[in-house]
Structure formats: structure tokens, C-alpha cells
VEXZA-96105 format. One record per residue: residue number from 0; z, y, x of N, C-alpha, C in turn. Coordinates in nm, 2 decimals. Last residue first. Example, Ala and Ser with C-alpha at 12.3 -4.5 7.8 and 13.67 -1.06 7.14 Angstrom:
BEGIN
TIPA  seq     n_w     n_v     n_u    ca_w    ca_v    ca_u     c_w     c_v     c_u
TIPA    1    0.71   -0.22    1.28    0.71   -0.11    1.37    0.79    0.00    1.29
TIPA    0    0.78   -0.57    1.32    0.78   -0.45    1.23    0.78   -0.33    1.32
***
This chain:
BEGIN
TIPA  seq     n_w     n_v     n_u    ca_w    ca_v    ca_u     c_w     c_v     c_u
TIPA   57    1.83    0.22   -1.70    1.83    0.13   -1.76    1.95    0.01   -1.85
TIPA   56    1.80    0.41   -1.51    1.91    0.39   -1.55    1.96    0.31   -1.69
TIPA   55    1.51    0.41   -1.43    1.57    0.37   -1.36    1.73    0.35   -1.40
TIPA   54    1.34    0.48   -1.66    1.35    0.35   -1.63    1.48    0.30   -1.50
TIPA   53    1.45    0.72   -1.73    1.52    0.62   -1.83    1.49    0.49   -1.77
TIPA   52    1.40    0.87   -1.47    1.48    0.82   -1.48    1.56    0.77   -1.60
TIPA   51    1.14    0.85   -1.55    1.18    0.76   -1.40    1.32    0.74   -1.42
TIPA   50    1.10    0.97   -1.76    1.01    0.84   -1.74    1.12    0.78   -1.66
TIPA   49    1.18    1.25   -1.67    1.25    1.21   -1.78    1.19    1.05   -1.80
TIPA   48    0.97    1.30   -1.47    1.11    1.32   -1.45    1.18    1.21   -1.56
TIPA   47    0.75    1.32   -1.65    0.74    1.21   -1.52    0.89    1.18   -1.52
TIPA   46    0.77    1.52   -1.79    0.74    1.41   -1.87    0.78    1.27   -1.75
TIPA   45    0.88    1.78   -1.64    0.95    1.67   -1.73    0.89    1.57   -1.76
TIPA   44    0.79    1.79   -1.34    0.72    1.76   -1.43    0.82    1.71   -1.53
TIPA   43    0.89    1.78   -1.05    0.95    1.91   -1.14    0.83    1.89   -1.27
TIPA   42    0.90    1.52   -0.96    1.00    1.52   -1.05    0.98    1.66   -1.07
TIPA   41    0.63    1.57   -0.80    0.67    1.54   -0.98    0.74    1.52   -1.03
TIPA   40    0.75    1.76   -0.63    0.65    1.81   -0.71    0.64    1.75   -0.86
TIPA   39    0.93    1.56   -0.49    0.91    1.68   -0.56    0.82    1.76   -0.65
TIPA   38    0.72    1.36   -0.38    0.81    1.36   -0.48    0.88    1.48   -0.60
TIPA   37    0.54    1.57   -0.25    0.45    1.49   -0.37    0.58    1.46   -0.45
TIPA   36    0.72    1.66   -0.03    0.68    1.72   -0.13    0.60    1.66   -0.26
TIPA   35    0.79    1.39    0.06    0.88    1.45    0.02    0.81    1.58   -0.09
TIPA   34    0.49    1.31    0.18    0.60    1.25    0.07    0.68    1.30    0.01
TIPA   33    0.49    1.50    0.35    0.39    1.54    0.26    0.43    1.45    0.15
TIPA   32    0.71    1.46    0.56    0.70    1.58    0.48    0.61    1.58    0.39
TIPA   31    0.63    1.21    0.63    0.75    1.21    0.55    0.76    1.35    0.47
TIPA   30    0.36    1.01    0.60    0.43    1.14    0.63    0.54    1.19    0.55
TIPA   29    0.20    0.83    0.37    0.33    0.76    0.48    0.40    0.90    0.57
TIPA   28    0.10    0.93    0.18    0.24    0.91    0.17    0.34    0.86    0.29
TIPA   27   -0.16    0.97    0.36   -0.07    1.10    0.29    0.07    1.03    0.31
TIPA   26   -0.20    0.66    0.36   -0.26    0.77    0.50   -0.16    0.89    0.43
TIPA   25   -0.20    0.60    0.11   -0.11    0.55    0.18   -0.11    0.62    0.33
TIPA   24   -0.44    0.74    0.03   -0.31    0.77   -0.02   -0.20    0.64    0.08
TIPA   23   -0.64    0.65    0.16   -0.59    0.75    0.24   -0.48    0.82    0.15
TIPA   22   -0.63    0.37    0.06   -0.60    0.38    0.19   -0.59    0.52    0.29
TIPA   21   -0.69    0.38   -0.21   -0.58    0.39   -0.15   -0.53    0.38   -0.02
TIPA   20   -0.96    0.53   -0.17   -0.85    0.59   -0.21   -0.73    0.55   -0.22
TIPA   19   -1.21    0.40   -0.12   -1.07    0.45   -0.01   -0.97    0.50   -0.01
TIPA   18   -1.39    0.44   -0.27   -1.35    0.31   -0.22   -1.20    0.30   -0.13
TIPA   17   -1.37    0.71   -0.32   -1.33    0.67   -0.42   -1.30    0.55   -0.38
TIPA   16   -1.51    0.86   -0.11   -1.31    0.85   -0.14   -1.28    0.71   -0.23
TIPA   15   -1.74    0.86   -0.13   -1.68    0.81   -0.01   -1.58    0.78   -0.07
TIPA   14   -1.79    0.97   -0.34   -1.83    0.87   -0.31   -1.81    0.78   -0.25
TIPA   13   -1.70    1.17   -0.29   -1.62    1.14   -0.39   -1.65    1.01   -0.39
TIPA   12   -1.89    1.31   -0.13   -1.77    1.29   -0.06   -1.68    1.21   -0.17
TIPA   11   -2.16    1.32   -0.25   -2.13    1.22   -0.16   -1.96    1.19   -0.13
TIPA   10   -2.08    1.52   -0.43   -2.10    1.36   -0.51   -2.08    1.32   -0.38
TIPA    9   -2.05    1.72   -0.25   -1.91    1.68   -0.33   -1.97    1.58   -0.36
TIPA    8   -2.33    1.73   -0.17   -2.22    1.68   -0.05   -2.06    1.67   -0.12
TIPA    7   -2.41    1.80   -0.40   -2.47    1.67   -0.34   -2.40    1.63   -0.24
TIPA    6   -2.30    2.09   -0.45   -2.30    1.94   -0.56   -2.39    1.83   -0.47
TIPA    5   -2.44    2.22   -0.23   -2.30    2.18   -0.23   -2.25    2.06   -0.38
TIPA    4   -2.69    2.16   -0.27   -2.66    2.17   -0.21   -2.56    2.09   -0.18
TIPA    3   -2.75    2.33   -0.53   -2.75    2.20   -0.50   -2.70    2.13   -0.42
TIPA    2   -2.68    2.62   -0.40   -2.59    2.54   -0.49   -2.60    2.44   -0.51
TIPA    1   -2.85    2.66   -0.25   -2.72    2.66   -0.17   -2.64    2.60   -0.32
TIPA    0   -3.09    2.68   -0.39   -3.08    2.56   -0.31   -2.93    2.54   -0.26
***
């Protein structure tokens, strides 16, 4: 039971999110330290890194 359980309160919570997912990614990014790290984090992805900055130096 304790495993059903917990699969029925992750479907619910995904459930939730999903309508709202940009309003608690705007809720994240608007913090300056938890922005700063998300940037970070993908520029240490070459594929992203190397994207951003062919578009940016266009």
C-alpha cells in the first residue's frame, strides 16, 4: 500500500505543476541566487553553451 501510495501523491503533484509550471519557473528564476546557478549550470553543458553563444555573436 505504501507504494501505491506514494505513486498517487507524485501523479497528483505533477498534476498540479504541470498547469503552473510557468508560474513557479518564473517564482525560481526571479531569485537572483537560484538564477545565477540555473545559468551556470547550463552554460557548463557544451551543447547549450556553444547554441548561445553562435546565436549571440551572430
Amino acid at each position: 500500500m505504501n507504494g501505491l501510495t506514494k505513486w498517487i501523491v507524485l501523479g497528483s503533484l505533477v498534476l498540479l505543476l504541470i498547469p503552473n509550471r510557468y508560474r513557479l519557473l518564473n517564482l525560481l528564476l526571479g531569485n537572483f541566487f537560484i538564477r545565477r546557478f540555473a545559468v551556470k549550470g547550463a552554460m557548463s553543458i557544451p551543447g547549450i553553451r556553444a547554441k548561445f553563444m553562435q546565436s549571440t555573436f551572430r
